[in-house]
N, C-alpha and C positions, 0 to 999 in steps of 0.2 A: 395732388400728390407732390410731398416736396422733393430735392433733388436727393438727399440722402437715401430718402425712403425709396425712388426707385432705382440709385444706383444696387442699392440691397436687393430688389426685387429681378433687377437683370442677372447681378453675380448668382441668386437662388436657380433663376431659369435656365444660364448656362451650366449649371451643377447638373441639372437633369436633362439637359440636352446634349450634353455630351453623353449620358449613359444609354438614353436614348435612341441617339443615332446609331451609336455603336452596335443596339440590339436590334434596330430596323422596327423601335417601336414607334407610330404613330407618327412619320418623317412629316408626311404634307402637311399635319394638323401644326408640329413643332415649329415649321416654315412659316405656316401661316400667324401662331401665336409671335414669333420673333416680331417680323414684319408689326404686326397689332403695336407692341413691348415699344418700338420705335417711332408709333406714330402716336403713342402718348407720352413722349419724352418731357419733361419739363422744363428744360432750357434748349438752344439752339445746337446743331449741330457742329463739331470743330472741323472744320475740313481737312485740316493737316493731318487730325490724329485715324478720321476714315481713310483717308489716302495712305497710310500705314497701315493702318490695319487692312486694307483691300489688298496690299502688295504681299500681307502675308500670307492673307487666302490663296492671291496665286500665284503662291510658293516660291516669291523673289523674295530676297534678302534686302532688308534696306541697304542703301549703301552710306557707310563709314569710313570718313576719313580718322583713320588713326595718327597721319603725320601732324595733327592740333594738337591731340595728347602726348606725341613726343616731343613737343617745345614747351609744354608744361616743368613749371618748377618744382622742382621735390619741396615738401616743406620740410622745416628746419627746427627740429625739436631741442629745447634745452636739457638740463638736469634732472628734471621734472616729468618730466615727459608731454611738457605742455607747447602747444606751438611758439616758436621763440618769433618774435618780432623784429622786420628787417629795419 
């Protein structure tokens, strides 16, 4: 399977497990196929992006610093409306 092919194949399976859960259909089997979905992944695992996504599961907020985007520069349009160059 290549990687596109089962990114499409997870986004399909979360489409139906979320309607799923929600109806108390077939929870252990849905668990059990997730887990399966996972251990034929095609490439390696990213650890940053599980550790985010864990933290969302339990129900922690990442944390953001927003005082980086307040030292960010406006950009600076011309006439044009195209970015002017400094």
């Amino acid at each position: 399977m290549k990687n596109l092919e089962w990114c499409d194949l997870v986004e399909r399976f979360y489409a139906f497990k979320t309607v799923a859960d929600r109806l108390g259909f077939y929870v252990p089997e849905t668990a059990g196929m997730e887990a399966s979905l996972y251990e034929c992944r095609p490439f390696a695992a990213d650890v940053e992006v599980a550790g985010k996504v864990r933290t969302l599961q339990e129900g922690k907020a990442p944390q953001i610093d927003f005082m980086d985007w307040s030292k960010a520069e406006t950009p600076v349009y011309d006439d044009n409306d195209e970015l002017a160059h400094a």
